[in-house]
C-alpha positions in Angstrom: -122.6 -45.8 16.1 -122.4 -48.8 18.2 -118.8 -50.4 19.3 -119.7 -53.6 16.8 -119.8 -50.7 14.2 -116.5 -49.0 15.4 -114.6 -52.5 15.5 -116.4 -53.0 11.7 -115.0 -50.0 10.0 -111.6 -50.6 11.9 -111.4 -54.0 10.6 -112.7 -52.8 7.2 -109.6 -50.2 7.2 -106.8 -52.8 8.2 -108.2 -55.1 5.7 -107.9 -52.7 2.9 -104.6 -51.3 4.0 -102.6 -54.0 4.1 -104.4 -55.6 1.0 -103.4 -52.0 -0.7 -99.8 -52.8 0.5 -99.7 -56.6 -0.4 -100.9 -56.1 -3.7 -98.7 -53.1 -4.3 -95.6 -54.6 -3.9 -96.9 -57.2 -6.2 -96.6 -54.3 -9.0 -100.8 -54.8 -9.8 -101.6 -51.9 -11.6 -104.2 -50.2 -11.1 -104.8 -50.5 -7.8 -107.9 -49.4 -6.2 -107.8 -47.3 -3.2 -109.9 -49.4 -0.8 -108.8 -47.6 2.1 -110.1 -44.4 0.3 -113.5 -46.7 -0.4 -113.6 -47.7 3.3 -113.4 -43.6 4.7 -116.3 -42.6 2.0 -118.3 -45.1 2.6 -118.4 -44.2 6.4 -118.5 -40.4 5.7 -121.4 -41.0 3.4 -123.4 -42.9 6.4 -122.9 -40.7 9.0 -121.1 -37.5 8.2 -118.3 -35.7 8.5 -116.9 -35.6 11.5 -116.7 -39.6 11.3 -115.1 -39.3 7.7 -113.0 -37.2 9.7 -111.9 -39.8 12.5 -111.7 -42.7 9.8 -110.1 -41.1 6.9 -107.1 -40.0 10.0 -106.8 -43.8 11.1 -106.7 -45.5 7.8 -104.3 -42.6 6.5 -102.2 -43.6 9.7 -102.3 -47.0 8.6 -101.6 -46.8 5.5 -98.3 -44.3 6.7 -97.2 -47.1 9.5 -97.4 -49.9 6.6 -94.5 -50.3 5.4 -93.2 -48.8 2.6 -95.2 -46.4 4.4 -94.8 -42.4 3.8 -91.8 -40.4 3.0 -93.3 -37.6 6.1 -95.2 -39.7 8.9 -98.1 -38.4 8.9 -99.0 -37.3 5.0 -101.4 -39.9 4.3 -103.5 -39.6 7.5 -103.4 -35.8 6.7 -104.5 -36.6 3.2 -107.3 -39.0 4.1 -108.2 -36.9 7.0 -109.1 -33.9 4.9 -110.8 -36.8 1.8 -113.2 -37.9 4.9 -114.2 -34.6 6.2 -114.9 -33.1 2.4 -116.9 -36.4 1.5 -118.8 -36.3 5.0 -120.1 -33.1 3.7 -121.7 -34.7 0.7 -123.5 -36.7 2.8 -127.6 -36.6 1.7 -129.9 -37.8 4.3 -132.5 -40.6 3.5 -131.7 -43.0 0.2 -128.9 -41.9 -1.8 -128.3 -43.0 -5.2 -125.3 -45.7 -6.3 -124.8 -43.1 -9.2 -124.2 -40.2 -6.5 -122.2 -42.4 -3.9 -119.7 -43.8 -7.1 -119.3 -39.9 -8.4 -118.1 -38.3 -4.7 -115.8 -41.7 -4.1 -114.4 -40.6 -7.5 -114.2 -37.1 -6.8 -112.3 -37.7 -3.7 -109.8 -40.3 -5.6 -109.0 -37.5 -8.2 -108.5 -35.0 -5.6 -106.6 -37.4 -3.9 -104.3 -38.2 -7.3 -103.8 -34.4 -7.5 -102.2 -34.0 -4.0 -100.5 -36.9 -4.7 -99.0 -35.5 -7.9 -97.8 -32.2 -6.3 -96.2 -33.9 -3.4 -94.4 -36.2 -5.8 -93.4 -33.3 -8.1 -92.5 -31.3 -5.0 -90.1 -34.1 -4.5 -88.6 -34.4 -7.6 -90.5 -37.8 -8.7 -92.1 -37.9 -12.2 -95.7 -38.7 -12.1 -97.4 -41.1 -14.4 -101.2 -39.6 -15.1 -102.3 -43.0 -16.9 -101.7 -45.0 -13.3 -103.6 -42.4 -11.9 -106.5 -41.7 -13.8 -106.3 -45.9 -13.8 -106.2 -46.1 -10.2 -109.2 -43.6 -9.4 -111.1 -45.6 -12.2 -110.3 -48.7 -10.3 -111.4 -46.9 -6.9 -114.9 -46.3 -8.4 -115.5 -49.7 -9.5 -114.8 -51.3 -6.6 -117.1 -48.8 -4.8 -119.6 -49.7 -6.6 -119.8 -53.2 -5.3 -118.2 -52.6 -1.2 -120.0 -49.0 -0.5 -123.3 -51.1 -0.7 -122.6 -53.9 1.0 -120.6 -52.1 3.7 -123.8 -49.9 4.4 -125.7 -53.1 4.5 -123.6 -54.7 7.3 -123.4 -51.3 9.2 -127.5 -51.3 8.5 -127.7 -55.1 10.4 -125.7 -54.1 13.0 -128.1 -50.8 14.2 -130.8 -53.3 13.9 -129.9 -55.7 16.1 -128.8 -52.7 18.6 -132.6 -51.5 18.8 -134.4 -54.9 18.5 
């Protein structure tokens, strides 16, 4: 991974963080997880102990952006764990869209279900339509970003061994 790479996928992580906030508090439902998108993507490409390292930061983001997280610290766990367990599903060579849209799905459900326990554990109802919504909505957008992402991270080796 070369530092135009590392500076790629940290821009990539603030962008979809705060757009995650911004549009949030604009009540658009459902939202699509794109920091979630940004941490598969990367675990997909190159496994996961850099799902790992990505899924921590853009967790931490997304807990230091305001409304930010009830427990500092929950959603860089959460994402943490999401990047590791995707990293592991990694497949070397070409990898089909089908494959890369069903583990970015997988992940949002699992994330939905922590979600859902912490939010019970707290007393809060959960609304399983916004979820199932949102992890719909996650997928979609995958569809479209994983590819290009992996193009731009593809450029970028190039031109580092041209």
């Amino acid at each position: 991974m070369t530092v135009s790479g590392v500076a790629l996928r940290g821009a990539l992580l603030l962008v979809g963080a705060v757009l995650a906030v911004t549009l949030g508090a604009r009540h658009l439902a459902p939202l699509p997880d794109l920091v979630l998108v940004v941490v598969a993507s990367a675990a997909l490409r190159s496994g996961p102990r850099v799902g790992l390292i990505t899924g921590l930061v853009g967790g931490w983001l997304l807990d230091l952006l305001p409304p930010g997280s009830a427990v500092l610290g929950t959603q860089a766990l959460l994402y943490a764990v999401c990047g590791l367990l995707v990293g592991l599903a990694r497949r070397p060579g070409h990898v089909s869209l089908v494959w890369v849209v069903a583990v970015i799905a997988a992940a949002g459900c699992g994330l939905e279900v922590v979600r859902a326990l912490l939010a019970l554990a707290q007393g809060v109802p959960v609304e399983v339509a916004s979820s199932l919504g949102r992890v719909l909505a996650t997928a979609t957008v995958a569809l479209v970003v994983v590819p290009l992402v992996t193009a731009v991270e593809r450029r970028a080796d190039q031109r580092r061994f041209a």
